[in-house]
N, C-alpha and C positions, 0 to 999 in steps of 0.2 A: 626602823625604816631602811631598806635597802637600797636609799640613790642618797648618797653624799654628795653635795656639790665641791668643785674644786674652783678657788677664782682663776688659777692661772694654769695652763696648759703644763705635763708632765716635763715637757722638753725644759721649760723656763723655770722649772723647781732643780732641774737637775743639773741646771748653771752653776749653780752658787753664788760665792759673793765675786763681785768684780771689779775692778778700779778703773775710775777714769780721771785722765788729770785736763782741768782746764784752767787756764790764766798761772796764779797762783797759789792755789789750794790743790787740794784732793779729797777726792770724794768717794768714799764707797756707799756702791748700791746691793743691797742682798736682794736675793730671791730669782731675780732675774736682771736680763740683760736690758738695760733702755731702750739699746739700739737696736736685737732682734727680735727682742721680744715683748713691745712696750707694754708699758704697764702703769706709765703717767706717773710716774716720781713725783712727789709733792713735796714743798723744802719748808719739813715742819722742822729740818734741823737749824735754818739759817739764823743766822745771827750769835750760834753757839759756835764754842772751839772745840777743834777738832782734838785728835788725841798729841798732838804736838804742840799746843797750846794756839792755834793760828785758827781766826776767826772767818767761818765760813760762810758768805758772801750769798747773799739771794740772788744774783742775777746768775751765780752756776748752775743753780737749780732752774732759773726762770729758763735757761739757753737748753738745759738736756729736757726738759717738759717740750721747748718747740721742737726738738730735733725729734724726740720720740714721735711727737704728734705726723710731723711730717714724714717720717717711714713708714708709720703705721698708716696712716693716708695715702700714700703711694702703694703703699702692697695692697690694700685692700680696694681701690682704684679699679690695679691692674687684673687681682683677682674676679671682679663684677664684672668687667670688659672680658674676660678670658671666658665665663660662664655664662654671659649672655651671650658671647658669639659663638662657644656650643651649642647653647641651645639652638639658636637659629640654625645653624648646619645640621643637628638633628631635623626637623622639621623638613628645609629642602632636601634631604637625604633620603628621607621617607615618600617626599611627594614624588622625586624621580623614578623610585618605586615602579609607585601606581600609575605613573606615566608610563610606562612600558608593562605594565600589565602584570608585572611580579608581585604584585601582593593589592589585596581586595583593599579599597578606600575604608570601606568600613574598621578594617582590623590595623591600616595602617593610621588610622586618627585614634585608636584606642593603645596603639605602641607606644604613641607620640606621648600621650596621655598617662601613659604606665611610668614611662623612663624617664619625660622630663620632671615630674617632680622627686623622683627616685636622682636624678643627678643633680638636682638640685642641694638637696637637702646631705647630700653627701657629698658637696663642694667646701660646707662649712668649716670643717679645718681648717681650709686652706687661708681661708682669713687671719687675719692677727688677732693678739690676745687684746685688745683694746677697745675700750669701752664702746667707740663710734663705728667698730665692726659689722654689727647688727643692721644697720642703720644703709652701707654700705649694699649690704649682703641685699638687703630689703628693694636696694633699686633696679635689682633684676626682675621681678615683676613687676615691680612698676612700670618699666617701662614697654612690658607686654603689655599692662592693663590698658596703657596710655595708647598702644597702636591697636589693641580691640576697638578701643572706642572710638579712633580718628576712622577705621575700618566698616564698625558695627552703625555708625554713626552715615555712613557715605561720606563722608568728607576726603577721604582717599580711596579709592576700587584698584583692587587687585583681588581678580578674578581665581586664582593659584592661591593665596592665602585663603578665600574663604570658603574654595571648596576642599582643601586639604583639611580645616579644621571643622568645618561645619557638617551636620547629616545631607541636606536638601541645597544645600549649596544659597541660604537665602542670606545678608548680611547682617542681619537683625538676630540670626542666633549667635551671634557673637557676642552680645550685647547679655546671653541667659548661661548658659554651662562652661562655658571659653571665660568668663570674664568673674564669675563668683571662683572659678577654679586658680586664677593669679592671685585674684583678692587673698585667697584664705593661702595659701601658701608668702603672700608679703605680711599678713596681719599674724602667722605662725612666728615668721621672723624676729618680729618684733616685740614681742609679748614674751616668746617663752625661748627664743634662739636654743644652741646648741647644749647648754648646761641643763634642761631639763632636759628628761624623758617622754614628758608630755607629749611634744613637737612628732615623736617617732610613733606617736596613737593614734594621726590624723584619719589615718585609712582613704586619705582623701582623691589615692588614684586605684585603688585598688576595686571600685566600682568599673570601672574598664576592664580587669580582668574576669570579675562577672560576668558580664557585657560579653569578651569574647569567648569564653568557653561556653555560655548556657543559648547563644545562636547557633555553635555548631552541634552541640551534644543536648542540648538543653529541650526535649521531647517531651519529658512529664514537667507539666508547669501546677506552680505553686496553688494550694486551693482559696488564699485568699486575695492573689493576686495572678492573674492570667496572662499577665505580660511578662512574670518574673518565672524562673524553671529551680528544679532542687539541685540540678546540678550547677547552674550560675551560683545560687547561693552557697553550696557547699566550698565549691571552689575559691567564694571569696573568704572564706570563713577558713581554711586552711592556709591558703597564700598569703593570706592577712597576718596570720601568726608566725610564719615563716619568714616575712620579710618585715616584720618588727622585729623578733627577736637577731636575725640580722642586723639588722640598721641600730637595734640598741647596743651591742657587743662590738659594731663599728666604732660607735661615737667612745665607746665606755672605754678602749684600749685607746684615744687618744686621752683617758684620765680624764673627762667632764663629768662622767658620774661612777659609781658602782654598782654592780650588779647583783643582789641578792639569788637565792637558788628558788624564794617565791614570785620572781617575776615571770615566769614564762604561765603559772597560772593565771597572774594579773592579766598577760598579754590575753590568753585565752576568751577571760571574762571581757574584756575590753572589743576581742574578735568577734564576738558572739553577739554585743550588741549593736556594736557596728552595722554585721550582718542581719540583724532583727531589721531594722531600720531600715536599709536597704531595698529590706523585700516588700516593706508595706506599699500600699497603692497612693503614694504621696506626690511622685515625681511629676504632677498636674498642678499641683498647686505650690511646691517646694521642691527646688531640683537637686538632686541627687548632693551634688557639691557642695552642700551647704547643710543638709539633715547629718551624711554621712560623717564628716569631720568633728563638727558640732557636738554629736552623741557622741564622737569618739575620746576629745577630746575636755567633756564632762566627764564621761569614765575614769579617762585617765587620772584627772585631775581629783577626783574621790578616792583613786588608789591605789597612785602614789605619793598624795599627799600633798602637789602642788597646786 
């Protein structure tokens, strides 16, 4: 198998052991650091003596368990607050855009579309090593999903939010491609987070890149589907493999997985059907963000193993 998982980030292996004194004991922690690195100490030593003969005390352990919990909760906080208010600035960045005529509506909801899940998913580090990270990380969609459907729903109208993200400008399509596309990027989070490889198979924005190269160049169209062109599919089917094998050599040098030299074939196989899927004449009855991922993340999951 060529992805080892690792539990704890390289930084927090490369600590070592470290001591901290509270009350009247002491206590060493190996592997990593509680404070920067939590990892939820557990005090399967208590009750036992230490190497000085002095009997170590459960509430040392109970007091570095809350401390850890509470910096790892604060960083991970501030980090979902820091990435959802990118996002958001992407978004009105792009609509200022199209407000001044610098770039077509059409290609500026397909940018928006390309990069925020690409800066999403490559925020992940920035979290802590701890267990309720995932969980954190997961509320940045959410709370897209939550303002599609206060939007999609009419229950708030903002006129700029839903022609920015919408084709026809109607509030209901927020409710079909805008809102399976949060979905699968919180439900990625949480299932398979950063230590799979999986997560980096979704292909789930790279349907926009179709999208905009096979409307400009896209002339000879597919013969079993007439809305799809060979060069939208080629181009996903290239970009796809390019920005996985990216994005897995991202995550793999912060140590969450290894990379074998048979992955870039997997990626391939993985690209390939992604793009099969894409091109069928589905997107009537199942929309794109939701076939595309789906199949991708089947693939993956056949082969790599997880």
């Amino acid at each position: 198998m060529e992805f080892s998982h690792i539990v704890s980030s390289p930084l927090a292996r490369s600590t070592g052991a470290c001591n901290h004194r509270l009350g009247n004991g002491s206590t060493t922690i190996f592997q990593s650091s509680a404070i920067l690195f939590p990892s939820f100490v557990r005090p399967r030593l208590a009750g036992k003596r230490d190497r000085f003969g002095r009997k170590r005390h459960l509430g040392t352990y109970a007091t570095l368990d809350a401390a850890s919990f509470m910096v790892a909760s604060s960083r991970d906080l501030g980090v979902a607050a820091l990435v959802t208010a990118g996002g958001y600035s992407l978004v009105r960045a792009f609509d200022r855009l199209t407000m001044r005529d610098l770039i077509e509506k059409s290609l500026s909801r397909k940018i928006v579309h390309v990069l925020s899940g690409l800066l999403y998913t490559a925020s992940w580090p920035l979290f802590s090593s701890s267990s309720q990270a995932r969980y954190f990380a997961a509320v940045v969609p959410l709370l897209n999903c939550i303002r599609l459907l206060i939007y999609g729903l009419s229950i708030v109208t903002d006129e700029d939010v839903i022609n920015s993200i919408t084709r026809e400008g109607k509030s209901e399509e927020l409710l079909r491609g805008p809102l399976y596309y949060v979905i699968v990027l919180m439900v990625s989070s949480l299932i398979f987070w950063r230590e799979s490889p999986v997560v980096q198979e979704t292909y789930l924005y790279l349907s926009g890149i179709a999208d905009i190269i096979g409307r400009r160049y896209g002339s000879l169209k597919l013969p079993h589907n007439r809305r799809k062109s060979w060069m939208g599919s080629i181009s996903m089917f290239i970009f796809g493999i390019i920005f996985s094998v990216m994005m897995l050599y991202y995550f793999s040098a912060f140590g969450y997985f290894h990379l074998g030299w048979s992955t870039v074939e997997k990626v391939v196989l993985i690209s390939f059907a992604a793009t099969v899927v894409e091109s069928l004449p589905l997107s009537e009855v199942i929309d794109d963000n939701i076939t595309v991922p789906v199949t991708s993340m089947v693939a993956a999951c056949l082969l790599f193993g997880f």
